[in-house]
N, C-alpha and C positions, 0 to 999 in steps of 0.2 A: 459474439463481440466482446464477452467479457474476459477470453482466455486471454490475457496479456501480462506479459512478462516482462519487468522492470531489471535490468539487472546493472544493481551500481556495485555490489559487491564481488561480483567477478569480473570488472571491467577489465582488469588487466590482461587477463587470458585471453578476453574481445578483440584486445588492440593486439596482441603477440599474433593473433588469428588476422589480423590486416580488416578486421569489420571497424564501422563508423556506428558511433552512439551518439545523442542530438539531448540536451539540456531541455526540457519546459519547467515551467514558473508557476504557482498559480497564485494568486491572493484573492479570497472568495469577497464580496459584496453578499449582502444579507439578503438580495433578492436573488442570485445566482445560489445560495447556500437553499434558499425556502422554493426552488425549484428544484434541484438535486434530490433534499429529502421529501419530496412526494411518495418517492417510489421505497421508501427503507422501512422494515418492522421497528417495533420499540427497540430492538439490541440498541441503537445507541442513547436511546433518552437517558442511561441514569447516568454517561458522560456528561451530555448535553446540558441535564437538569440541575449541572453543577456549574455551569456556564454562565460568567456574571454577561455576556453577552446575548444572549437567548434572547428568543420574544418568544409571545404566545402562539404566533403563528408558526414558527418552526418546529415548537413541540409537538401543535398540532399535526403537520405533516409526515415527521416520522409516529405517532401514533395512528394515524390513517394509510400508514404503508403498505403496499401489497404484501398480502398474509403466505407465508410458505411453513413448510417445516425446516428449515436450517436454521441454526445456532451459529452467533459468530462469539466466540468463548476466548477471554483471554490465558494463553499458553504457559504452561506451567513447566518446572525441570523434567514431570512426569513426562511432560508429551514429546520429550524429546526425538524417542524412538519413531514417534507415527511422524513428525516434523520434517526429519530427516528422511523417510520416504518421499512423501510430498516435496521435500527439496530435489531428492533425485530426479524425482520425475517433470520437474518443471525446469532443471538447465537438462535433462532430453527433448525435453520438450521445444527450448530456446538454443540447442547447439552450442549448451555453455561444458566447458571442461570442466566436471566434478573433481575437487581436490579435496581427501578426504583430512589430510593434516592442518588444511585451512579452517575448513568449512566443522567441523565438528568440536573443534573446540571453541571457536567463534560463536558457535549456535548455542552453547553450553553458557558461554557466558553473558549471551543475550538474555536467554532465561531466566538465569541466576541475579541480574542487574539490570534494573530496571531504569537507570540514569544512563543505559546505553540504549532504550528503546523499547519499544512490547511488538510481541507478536498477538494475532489474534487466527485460531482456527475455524473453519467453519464446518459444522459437523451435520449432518445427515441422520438425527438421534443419535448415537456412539459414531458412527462410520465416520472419518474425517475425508472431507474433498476439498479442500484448499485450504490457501493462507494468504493473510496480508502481512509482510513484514515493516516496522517502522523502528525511524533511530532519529537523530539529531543533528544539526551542523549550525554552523553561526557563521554570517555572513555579513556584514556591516551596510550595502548596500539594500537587504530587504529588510533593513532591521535589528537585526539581531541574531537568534534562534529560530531555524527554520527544522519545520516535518519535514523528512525524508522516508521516501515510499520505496524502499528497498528491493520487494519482491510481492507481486500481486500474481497468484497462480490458484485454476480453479480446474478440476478435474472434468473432460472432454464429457462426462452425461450429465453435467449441471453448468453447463455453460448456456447464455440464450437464457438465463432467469434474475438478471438484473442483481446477482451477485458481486458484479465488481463495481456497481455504484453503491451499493451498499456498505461495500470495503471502504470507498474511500469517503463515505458518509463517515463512518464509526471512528476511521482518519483526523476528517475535519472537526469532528465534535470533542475529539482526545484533545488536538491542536489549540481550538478556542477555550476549551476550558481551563488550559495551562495559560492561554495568555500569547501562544503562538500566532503572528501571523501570516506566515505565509508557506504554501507544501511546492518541495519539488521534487522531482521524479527522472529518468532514465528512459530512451524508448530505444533501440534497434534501431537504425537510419534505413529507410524505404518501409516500415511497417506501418503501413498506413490505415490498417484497421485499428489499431493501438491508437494513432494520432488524432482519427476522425472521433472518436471515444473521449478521449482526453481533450479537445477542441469543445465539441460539445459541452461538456460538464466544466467548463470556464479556465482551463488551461492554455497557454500562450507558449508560441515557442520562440526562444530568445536566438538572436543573431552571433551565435557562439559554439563551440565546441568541446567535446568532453579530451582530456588526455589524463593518463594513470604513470606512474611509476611506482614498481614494487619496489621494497628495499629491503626486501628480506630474499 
């Protein structure tokens, strides 16, 4: 359930291809956030612990998260090359058109600037199997500054181990500790295991449509 693929940065390739992509919204409530992190290791408490919004109870709950061996590690210029696999393998994965004069210097300056967003890896001791990509947008109707969830992709033997609520745990705690409130995200139109997932964990889907124009 957690293999899900977010794709707002190759939308336009989506739409030249005649697919439809579907907008959700979320704005967490501190009881919908203190159910979510039940299930997450400390990775995200030393966001969180920075969070003039915190209570005691939500610390508690990602410290009582289900224990695994993954590391969710924020990405560095290093990690560019393992990244860039990972990237491949998840628009194969979603049927997205890998463009390599787009996508690599893009990622490059994702890494290099952090006022255009973070990635976070999630690693297997050294092995990397996934990634959560985040960036920024501002919108006047939720507010202001809104999280955007770019790319959520987790490698097909680690999927089914509550890695993509955990991604968008470490998400939500980056979000609130800046001051953000509210994440939205991209799904594929009919992928309905992505929607029942994101429904779930407090997502809503708004009455609207995505459209792209390249200009370059």
């Amino acid at each position: 359930m957690e293999a899900i693929s977010l794709p707002t940065k190759s939308i336009g390739a989506r739409s030249s291809a005649g697919e439809r992509t579907e907008a959700i919204e979320l704005t967490f409530s501190h009881s919908d956030i203190s159910a979510i992190l039940r299930c997450f290791r400390p990775i995200a408490f030393d966001e969180l612990k920075k969070n003039p919004y915190a209570d005691p109870a939500m610390k508690k709950a990602i410290r009582s998260g289900e224990s695994n061996d993954i590391k969710f590690v924020r990405a560095r210029p290093a990690d560019f090359a393992e990244l860039l696999t990972l990237i491949r393998a998840y628009y194969r994965h979603d049927g997205i058109r890998f463009r390599p004069r787009l996508v690599e210097p893009a990622l490059s300056r994702l890494l290099r600037s952090p006022r255009f967003g973070r990635i976070w890896l999630m690693r297997d001791g050294s092995k990397p199997i996934g990634y959560v990509a985040f960036t920024f947008h501002y919108d006047v109707e939720f507010g202001g500054v809104q999280g955007v969830i770019t790319d959520l992709f987790i490698r097909s033997a680690y999927r089914g181990k509550k890695l993509g609520a955990r991604a968008i745990g470490v998400i939500d705690a980056h979000c609130r500790s800046r001051g953000i409130g509210s994440m939205e995200l991209q799904i594929v139109h009919g992928n309905r295991i992505a929607e029942r997932f994101y429904r779930k964990i407090g997502f809503r889907k708004l009455d609207r449509g995505i459209m792209a124009r390249e200009l370059s």
